[in-house]
N, C-alpha and C positions, 0 to 999 in steps of 0.2 A: 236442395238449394231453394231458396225464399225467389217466390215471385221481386220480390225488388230487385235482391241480385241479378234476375234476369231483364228487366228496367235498366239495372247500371249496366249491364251488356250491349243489350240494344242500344241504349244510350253513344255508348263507343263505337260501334259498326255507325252509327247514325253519322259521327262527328267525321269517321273516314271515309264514310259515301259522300257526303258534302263537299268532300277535296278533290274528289278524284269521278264522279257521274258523269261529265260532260268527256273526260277525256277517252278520245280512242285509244287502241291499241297502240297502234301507231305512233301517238301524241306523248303517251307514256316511254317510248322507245327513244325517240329521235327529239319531240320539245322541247320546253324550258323545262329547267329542272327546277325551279320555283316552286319550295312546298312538297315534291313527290318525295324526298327524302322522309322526312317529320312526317308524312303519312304513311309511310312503308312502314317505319320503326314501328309508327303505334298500332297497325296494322299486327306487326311480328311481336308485339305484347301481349294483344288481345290473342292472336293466336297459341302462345303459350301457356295462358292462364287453365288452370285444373277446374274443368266445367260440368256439374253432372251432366251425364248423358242424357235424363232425363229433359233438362233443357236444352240442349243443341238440338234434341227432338221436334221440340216444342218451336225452336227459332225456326227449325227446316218445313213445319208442316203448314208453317205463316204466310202465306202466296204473298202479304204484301214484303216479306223481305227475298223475297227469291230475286230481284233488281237489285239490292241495296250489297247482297253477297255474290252474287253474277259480277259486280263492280270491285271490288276490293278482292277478289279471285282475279280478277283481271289486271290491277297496280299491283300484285303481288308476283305473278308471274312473268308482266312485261319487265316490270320495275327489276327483279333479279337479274331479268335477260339482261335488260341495260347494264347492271353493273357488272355481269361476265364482259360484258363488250367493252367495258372502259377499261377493266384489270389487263384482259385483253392486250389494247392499243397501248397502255402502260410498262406492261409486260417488253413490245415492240422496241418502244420509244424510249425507253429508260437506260440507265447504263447501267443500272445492277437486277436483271431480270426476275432473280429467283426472290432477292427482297422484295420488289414488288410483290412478288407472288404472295410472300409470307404474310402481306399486310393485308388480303384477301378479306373481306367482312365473313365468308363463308368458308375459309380456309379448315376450320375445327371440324366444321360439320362434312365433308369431304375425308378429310382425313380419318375421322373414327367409318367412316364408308366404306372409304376402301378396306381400312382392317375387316371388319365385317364381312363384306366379300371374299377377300381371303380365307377368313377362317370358313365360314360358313358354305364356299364351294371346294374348299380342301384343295387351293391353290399350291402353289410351289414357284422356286426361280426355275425361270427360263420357260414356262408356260405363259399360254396365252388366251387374251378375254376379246371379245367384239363387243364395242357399246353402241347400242342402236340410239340416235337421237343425241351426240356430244356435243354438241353446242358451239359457241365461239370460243369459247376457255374450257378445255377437255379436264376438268381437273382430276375426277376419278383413275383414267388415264395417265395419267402426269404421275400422281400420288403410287398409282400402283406400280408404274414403271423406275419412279426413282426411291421408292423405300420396297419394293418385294420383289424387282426384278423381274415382274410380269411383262409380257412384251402387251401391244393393244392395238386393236383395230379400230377409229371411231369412224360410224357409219352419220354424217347429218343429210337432211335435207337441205337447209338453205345454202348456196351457193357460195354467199359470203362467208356465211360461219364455218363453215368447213374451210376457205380460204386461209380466214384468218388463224384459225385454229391449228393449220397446218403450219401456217407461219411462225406460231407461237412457239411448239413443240419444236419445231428446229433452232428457234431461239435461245431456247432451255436448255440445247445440246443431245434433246432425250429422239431425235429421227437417229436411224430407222426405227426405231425400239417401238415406237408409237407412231403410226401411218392416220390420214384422216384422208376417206374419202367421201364423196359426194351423191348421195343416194338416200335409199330410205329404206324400209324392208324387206320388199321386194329384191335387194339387190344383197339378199341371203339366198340360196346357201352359197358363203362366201367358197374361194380356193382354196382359202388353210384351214386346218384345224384348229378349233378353239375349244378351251378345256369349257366355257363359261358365255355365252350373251347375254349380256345384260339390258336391259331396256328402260331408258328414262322415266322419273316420274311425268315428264312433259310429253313425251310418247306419244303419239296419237294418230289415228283410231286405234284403242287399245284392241277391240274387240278384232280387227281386220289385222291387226300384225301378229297375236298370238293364232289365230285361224292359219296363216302362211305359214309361220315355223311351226306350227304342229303337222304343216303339210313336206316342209321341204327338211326339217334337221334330223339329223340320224339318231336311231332308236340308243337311248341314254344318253343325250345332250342333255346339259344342263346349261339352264336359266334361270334367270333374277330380275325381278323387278322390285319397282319401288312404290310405297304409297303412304299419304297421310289416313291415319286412321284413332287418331288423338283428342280428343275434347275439341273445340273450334277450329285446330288445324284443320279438319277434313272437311268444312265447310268455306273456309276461306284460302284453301288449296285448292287450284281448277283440277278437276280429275274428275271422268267419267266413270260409271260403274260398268263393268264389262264383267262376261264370263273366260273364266280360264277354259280352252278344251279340255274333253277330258282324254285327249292321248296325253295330256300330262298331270303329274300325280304331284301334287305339294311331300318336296322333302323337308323344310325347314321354314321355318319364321320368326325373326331378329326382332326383337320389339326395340324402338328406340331408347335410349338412353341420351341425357344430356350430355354434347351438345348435338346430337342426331335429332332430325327431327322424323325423319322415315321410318315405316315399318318396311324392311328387307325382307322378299318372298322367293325362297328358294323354291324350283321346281325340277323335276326331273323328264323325261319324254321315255313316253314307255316306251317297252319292246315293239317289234314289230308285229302289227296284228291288235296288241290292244289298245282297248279306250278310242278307238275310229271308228 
């Protein structure tokens, strides 16, 4: 790729750091919605575009953009959490819940997830998944529960999202089948059995929660996580780099496909005794 191409790139990160530098976390979550729209979009453009790797290199090793992607990592993350949270209260407030559901901006990209999950930990009806990190609209949850018959545990932290989220799922009609409780890692190794934990791409400390279930899940648990690892997605997807332990061993890895944007990481937990 021609040094310009990478001008007209920078160029675009440039135009969405200009919209979005001053605003906190916070400000993205609960402010005006003035403009954070038309920057998310062009945000989730520039993150789709086929970019040699070569240059995301070249953009990552630029100290002066390490501010400008720090930033638009940051409206891209709060900015989705906002719109879980509106589908959300829509979901709540509406008289026809699961349309609401359907008109989800990220509905697609959920849906080929959960199939993936499925296929890729060798699910079945009437098993069941834990997600660490469900958020305020459990959609992986939801999807696996009402198209494969997987029951689900979602594990959040924040107080209210797990509230609403539980709200939600009763809304749906889909309680008990899908439970959400209030917690975070730590509050593994759950009572029941799960064929599957899955762990968000928003997860975090990646490094401190797979340390715990390499410590606390029984030998040949399997788990999943998520990550961007695509031409500017993984620069403008907040995601730390952490180590897998090695008490567990990569059984599979799902490369996305449109409209997925994740790579899906199957893992297994060895026997007892090894890889500790």
């Amino acid at each position: 790729m021609t040094v310009r191409c990478r001008e007209s790139i920078e160029g675009r990160l440039m135009e969405v750091y200009a919209a979005v530098e001053r605003l906190s976390e916070e400000e993205i979550l609960h402010g005006p919605s003035a403009g954070l729209r038309a920057a998310f979009d062009k945000s989730d453009r520039l993150a789709a575009m086929e970019v040699d790797d070569q240059v995301v290199e070249q953009i990552v090793r630029d100290p002066a953009r390490a501010p400008v992607l720090e930033a638009i990592a940051r409206l891209r993350t709060s900015y989705a959490l906002r719109l879980e949270w509106e589908c959300a209260r829509a979901v709540l407030d509406g008289p026809h819940p699961w349309d609401t559901l359907r008109r989800f901006l990220f509905l697609p990209n959920y849906l080929q997830l959960a199939r993936t999950e499925y296929d890729g930990a060798g699910l079945s009806g009437g098993g069941r998944v834990a997600f660490l990190g469900s958020g305020p609209l459990p959609l992986s949850l939801i999807v696996l529960a009402k198209t494969y018959a997987i029951e689900g545990i979602g594990i959040e932290q924040v107080p209210q999202y797990a509230q609403l989220s539980q709200r939600v799922v009763e809304r749906l009609g889909l309680a008990p089948r899908v439970r959400i409780l209030s917690g975070n890692h730590f509050s593994f190794p759950l009572a029941e059995d799960c064929r599957l934990t899955m762990v968000a791409a928003a997860a975090e400390p990646k490094d401190e929660i797979f340390r715990h279930l390499a410590e606390v899940l029984p030998p040949q648990a399997a788990v999943s996580y998520r990550i961007s690892e695509k031409g500017l997605r993984r620069l403008l997807n907040a995601q730390a780099s952490f180590q897998v332990p090695a008490a567990f061993r990569q059984h599979r890895r799902v490369r996305p496909e449109p409209p997925v944007n994740n790579t899906v990481v199957f893992l297994i937990k060895s026997p007892a005794g090894e890889g500790i």
